[in-house]
N, CA, C and O of each residue as an XYZ file, in Angstrom:
540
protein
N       4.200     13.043     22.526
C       4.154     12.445     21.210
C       3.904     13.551     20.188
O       3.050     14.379     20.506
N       4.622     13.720     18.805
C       4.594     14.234     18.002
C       3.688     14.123     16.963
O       4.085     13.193     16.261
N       2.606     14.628     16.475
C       2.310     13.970     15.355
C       1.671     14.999     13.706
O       1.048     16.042     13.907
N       1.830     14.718     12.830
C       1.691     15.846     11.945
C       0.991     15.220     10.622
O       1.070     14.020     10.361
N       0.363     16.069      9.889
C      -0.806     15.683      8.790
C      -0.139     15.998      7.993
O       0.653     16.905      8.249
N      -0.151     15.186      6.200
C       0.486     15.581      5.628
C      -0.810     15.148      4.336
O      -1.579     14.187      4.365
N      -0.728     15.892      3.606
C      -1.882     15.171      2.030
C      -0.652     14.951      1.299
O       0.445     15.472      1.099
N      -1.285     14.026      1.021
C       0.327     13.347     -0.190
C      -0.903     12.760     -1.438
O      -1.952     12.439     -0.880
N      -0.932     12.595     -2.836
C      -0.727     11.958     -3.487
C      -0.784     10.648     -3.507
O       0.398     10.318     -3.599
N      -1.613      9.414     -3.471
C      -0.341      8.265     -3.513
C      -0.001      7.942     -4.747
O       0.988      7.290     -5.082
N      -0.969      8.480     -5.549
C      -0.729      7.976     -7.046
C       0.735      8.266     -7.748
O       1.221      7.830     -8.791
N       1.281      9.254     -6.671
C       2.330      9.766     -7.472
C       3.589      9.564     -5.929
O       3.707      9.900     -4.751
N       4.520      8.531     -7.357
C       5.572      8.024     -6.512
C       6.807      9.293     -6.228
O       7.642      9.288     -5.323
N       6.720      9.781     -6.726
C       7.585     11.450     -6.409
C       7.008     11.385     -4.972
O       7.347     10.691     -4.014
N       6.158     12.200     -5.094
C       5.467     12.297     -3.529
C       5.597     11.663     -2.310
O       6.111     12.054     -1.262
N       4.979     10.479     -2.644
C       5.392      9.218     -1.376
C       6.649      9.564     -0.994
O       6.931     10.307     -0.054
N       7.671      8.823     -1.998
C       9.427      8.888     -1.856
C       9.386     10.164     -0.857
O       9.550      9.995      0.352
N       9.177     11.343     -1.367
C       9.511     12.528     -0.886
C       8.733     12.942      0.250
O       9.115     13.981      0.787
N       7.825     12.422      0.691
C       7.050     12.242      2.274
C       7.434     11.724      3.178
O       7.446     12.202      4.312
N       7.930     10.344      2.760
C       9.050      9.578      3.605
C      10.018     10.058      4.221
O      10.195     10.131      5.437
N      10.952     10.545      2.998
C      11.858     11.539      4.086
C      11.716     12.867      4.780
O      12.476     13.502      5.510
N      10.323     13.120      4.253
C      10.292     14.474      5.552
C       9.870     13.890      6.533
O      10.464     14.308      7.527
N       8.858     12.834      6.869
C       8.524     12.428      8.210
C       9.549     11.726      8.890
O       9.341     11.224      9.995
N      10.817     11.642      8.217
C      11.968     10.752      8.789
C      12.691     11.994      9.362
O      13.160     11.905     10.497
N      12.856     13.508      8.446
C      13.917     14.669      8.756
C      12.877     15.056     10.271
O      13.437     15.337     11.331
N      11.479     15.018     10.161
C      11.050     15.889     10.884
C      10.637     15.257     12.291
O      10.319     16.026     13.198
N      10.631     13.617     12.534
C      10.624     12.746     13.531
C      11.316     12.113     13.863
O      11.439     11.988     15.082
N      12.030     11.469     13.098
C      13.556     11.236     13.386
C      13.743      9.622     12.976
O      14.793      9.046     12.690
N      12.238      9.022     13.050
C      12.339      7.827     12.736
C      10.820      6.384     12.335
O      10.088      5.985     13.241
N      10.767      6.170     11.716
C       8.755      5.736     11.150
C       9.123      4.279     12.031
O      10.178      3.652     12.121
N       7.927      4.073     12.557
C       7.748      2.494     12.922
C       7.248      1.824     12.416
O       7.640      0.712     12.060
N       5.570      2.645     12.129
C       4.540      2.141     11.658
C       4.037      2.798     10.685
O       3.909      4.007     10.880
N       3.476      2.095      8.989
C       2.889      2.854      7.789
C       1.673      1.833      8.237
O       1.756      0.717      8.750
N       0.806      2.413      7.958
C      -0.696      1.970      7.196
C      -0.865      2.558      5.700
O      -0.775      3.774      5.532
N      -1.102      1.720      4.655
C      -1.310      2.014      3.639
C      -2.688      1.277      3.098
O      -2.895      0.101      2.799
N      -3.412      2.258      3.093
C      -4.517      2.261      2.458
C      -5.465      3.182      2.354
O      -6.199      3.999      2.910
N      -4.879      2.345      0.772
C      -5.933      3.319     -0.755
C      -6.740      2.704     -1.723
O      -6.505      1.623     -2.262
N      -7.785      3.502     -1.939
C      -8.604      2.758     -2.615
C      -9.649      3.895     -3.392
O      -9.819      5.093     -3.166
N     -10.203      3.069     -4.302
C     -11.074      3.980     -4.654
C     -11.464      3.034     -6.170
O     -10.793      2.172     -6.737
N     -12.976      3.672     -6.550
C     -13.774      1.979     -6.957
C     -14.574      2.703     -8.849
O     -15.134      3.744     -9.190
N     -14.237      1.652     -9.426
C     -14.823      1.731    -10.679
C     -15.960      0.990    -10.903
O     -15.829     -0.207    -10.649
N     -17.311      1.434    -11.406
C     -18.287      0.671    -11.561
C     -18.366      0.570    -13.098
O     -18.769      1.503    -13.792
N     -17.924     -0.714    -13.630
C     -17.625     -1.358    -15.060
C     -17.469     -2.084    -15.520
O     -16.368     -2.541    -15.210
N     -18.184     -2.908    -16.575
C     -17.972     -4.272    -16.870
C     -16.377     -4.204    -17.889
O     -15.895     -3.230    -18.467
N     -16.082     -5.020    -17.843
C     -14.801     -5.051    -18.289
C     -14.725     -4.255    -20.162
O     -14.127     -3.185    -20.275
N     -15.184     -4.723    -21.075
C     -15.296     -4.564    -21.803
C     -15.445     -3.014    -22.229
O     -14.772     -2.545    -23.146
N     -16.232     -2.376    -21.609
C     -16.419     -0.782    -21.186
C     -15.209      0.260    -20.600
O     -15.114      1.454    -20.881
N     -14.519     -0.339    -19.915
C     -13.784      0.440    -19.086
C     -12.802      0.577    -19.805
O     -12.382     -0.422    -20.388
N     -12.082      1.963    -19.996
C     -10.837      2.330    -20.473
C      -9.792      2.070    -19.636
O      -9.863      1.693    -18.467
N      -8.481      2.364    -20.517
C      -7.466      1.664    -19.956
C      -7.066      3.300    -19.384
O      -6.388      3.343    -18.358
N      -7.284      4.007    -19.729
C      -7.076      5.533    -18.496
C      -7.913      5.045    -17.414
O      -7.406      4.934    -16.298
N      -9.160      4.731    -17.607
C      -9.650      4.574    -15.574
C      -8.785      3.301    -15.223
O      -8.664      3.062    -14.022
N      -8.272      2.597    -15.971
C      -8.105      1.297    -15.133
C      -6.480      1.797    -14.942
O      -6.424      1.833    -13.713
N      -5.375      2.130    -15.336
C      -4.565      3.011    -15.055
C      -4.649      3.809    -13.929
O      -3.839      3.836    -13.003
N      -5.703      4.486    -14.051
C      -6.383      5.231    -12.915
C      -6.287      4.586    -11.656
O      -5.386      4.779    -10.840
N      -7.432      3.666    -11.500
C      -7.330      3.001    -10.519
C      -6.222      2.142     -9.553
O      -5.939      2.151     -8.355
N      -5.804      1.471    -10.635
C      -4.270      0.835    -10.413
C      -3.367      1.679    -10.007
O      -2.760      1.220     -9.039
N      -3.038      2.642    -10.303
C      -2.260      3.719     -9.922
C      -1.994      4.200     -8.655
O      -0.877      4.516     -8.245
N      -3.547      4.279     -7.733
C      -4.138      4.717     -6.523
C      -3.777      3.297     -5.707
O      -2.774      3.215     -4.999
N      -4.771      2.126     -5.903
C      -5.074      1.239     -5.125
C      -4.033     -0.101     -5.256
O      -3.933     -1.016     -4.439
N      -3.386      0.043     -6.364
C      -1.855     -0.651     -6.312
C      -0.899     -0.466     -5.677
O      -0.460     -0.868     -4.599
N      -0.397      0.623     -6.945
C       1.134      1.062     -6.554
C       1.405      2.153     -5.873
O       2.488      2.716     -5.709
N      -0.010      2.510     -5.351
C       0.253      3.953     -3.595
C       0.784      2.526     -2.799
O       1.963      2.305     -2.520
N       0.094      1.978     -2.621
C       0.249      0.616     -1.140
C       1.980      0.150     -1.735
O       2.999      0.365     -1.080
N       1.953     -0.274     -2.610
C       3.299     -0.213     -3.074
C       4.590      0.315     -3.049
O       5.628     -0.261     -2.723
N       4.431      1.453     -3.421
C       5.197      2.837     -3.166
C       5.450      3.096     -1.923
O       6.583      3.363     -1.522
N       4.201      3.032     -1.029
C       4.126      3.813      0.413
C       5.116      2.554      0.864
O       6.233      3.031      1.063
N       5.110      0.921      1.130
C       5.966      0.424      1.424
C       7.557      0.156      1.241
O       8.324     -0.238      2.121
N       7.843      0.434      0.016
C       8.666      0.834     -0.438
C       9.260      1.917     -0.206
O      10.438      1.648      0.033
N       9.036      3.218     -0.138
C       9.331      4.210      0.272
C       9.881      4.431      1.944
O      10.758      5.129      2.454
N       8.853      3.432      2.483
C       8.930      3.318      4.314
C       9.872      2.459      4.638
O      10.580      2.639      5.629
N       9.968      1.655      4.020
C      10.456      0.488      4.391
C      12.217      0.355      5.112
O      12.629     -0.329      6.049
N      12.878      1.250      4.272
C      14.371      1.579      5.012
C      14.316      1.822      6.164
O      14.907      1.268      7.092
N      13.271      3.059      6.181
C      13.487      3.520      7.283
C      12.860      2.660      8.757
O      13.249      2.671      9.925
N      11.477      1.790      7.912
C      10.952      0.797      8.954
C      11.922     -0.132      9.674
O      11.899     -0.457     10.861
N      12.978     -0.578      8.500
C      13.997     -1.416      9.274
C      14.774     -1.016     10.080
O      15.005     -1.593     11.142
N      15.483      0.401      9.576
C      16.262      1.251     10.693
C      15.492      1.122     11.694
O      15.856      0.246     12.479
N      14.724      1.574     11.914
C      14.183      2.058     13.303
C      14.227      0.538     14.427
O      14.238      0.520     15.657
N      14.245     -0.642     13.435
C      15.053     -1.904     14.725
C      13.093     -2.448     15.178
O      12.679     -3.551     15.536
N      12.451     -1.357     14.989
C      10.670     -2.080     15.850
C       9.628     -1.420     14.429
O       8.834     -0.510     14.664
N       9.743     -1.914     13.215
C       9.264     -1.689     12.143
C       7.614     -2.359     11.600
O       7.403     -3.519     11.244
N       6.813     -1.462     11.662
C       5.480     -2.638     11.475
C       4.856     -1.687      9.882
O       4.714     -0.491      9.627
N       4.640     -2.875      9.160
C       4.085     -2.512      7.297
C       1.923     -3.005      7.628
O       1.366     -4.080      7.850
N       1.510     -1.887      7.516
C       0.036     -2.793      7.861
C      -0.497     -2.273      5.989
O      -0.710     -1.101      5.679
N      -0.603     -3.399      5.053
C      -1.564     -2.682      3.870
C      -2.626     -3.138      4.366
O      -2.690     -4.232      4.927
N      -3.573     -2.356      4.215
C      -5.212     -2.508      4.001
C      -5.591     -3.073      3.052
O      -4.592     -2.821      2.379
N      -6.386     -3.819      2.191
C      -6.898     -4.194      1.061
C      -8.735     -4.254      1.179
O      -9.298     -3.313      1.738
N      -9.363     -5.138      0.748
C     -10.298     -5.210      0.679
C     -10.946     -6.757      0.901
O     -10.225     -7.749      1.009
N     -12.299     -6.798      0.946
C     -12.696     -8.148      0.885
C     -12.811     -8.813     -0.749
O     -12.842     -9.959     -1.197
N     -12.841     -7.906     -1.146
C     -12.676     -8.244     -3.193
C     -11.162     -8.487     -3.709
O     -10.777     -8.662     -4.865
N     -10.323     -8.442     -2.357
C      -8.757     -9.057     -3.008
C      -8.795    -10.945     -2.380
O      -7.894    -11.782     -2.405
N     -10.669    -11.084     -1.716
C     -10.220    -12.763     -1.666
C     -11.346    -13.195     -2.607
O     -11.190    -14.299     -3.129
N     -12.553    -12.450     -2.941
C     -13.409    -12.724     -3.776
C     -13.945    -11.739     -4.533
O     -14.215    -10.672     -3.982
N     -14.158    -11.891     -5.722
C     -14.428    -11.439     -6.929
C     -15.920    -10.962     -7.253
O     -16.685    -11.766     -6.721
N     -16.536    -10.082     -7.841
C     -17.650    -10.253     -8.159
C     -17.793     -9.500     -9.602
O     -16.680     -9.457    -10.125
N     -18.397     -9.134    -10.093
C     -19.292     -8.923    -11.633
C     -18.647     -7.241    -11.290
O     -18.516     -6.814    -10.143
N     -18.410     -6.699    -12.147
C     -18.374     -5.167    -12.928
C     -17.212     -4.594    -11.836
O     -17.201     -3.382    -11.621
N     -16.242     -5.457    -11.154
C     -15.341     -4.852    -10.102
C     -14.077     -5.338    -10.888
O     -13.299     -5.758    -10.032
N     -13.570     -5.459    -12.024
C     -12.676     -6.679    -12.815
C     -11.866     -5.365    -12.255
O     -11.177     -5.879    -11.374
N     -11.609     -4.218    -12.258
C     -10.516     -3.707    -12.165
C     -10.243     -3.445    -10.599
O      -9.058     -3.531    -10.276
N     -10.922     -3.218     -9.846
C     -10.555     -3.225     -8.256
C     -10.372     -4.775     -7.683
O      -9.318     -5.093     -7.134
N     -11.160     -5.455     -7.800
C     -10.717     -6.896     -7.654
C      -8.992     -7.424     -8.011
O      -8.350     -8.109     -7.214
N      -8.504     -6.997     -9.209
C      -7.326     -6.952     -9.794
C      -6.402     -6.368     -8.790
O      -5.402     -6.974     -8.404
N      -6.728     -5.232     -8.385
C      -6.131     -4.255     -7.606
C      -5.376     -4.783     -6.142
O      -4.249     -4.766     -5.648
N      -6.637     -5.220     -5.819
C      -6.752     -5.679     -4.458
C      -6.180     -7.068     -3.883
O      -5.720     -7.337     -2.773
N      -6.397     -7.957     -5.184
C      -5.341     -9.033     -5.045
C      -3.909     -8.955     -5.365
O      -2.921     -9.634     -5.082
N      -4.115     -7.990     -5.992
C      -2.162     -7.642     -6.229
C      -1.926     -7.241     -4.536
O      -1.023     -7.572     -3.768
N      -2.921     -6.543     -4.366
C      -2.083     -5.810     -2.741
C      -1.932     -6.870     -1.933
O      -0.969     -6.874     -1.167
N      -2.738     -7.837     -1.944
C      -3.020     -9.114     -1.049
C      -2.059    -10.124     -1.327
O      -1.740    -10.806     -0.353
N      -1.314    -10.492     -2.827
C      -0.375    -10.984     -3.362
C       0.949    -10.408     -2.844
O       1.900    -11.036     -2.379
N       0.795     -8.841     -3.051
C       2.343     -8.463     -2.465
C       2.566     -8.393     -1.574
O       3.753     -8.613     -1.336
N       1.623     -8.031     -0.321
C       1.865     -7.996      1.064
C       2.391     -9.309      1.846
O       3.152     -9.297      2.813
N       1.664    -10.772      1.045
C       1.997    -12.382      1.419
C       2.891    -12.330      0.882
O       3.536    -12.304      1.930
N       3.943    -12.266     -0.153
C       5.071    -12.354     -0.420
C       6.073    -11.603      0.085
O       7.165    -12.111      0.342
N       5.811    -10.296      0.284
C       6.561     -9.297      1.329
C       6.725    -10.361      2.543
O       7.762    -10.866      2.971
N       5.776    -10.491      2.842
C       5.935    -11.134      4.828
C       6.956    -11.960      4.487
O       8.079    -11.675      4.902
N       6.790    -12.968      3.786
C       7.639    -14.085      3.629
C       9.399    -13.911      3.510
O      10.235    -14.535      4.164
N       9.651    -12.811      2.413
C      11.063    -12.307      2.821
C      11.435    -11.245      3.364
O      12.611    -10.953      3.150
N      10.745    -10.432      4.111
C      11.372    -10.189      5.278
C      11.103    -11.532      6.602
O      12.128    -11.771      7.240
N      10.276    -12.078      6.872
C      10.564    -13.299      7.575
C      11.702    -14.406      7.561
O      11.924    -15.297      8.381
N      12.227    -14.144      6.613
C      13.638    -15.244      5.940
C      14.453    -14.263      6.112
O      15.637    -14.550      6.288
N      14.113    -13.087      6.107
C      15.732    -11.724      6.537
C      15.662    -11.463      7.914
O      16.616    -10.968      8.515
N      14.282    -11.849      8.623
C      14.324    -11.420      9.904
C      13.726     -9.764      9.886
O      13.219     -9.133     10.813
N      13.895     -9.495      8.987
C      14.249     -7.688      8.580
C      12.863     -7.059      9.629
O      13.302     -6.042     10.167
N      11.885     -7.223      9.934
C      11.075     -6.512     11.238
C      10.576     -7.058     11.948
O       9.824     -8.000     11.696
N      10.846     -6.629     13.051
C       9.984     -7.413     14.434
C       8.625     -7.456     14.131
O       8.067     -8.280     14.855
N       7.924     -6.946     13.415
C       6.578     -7.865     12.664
C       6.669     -7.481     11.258
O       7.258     -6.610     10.619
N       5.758     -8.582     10.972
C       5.903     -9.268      9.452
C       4.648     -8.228      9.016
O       3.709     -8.030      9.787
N       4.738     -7.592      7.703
C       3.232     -6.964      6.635
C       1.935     -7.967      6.711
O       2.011     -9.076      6.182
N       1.183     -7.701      7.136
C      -0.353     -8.005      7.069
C      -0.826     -7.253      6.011
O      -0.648     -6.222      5.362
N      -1.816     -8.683      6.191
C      -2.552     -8.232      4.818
C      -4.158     -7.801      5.731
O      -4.506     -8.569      6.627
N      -4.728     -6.990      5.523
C      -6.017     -7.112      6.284
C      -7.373     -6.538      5.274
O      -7.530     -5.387      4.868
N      -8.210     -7.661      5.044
C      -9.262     -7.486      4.428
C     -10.248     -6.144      5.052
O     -10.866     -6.336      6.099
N     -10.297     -5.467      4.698
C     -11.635     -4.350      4.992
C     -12.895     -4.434      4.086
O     -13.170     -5.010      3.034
N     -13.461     -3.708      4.845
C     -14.886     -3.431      3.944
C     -16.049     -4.428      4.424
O     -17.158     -4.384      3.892
């Protein structure tokens, strides 16, 4: 078995895109992404700028986003394709001064249940994106 470390970015969709296909030139073919990113603002809403919350969103959104997106061709090529996002326990409940990771986390939890659903109607991988609460 082959296996190789790479630091990528997720915030930055250049990167991802362009990670994808080196682990595709340099293995020949992805089965399995795990995507998960995260990283936490302590702020009541009112306080927090729209650069950290940008910030955040950036990382704990649209990396999990991106990274599926980016994988995903190649997940189907490969015929035995598995999408795992990570999220959190604050993408099923909410609490006080988390308004922007909470946000975050249910988007990931939102897109991953809607992901499953059409690739399940395309058939498109022998398993469907999970959503899996951590933390």
């Amino acid at each position: 078995m082959k296996v190789s470390v790479s630091v990528v970015d997720v915030a930055s969709k250049d990167e991802i895109y362009t990670w994808a296909d080196e682990v595709v030139a340099e293995h020949g073919a992805v089965n399995l992404i795990f995507n998960n990113a995260g990283v936490n603002l302590d702020y009541d809403f009112k306080s927090m700028s729209d650069e950290d919350m940008d910030w955040l969103m950036d990382i704990n959104f649209w990396g999990v986003f991106n990274g599926t997106r980016a994988f995903l061709p190649y997940l189907e090529a490969s015929g035995d394709g598995h999408v795992v996002n990570v999220s959190s326990v604050f993408g099923l409940v909410s609490v006080p001064r988390q308004s922007s990771y909470n946000a975050a986390k249910f988007a990931v939890r939102g897109f991953t249940e809607s992901l499953r659903m059409e690739l399940k109607a395309n058939g498109a991988l022998s398993r469907r994106p999970r959503f899996i609460p951590a933390g």
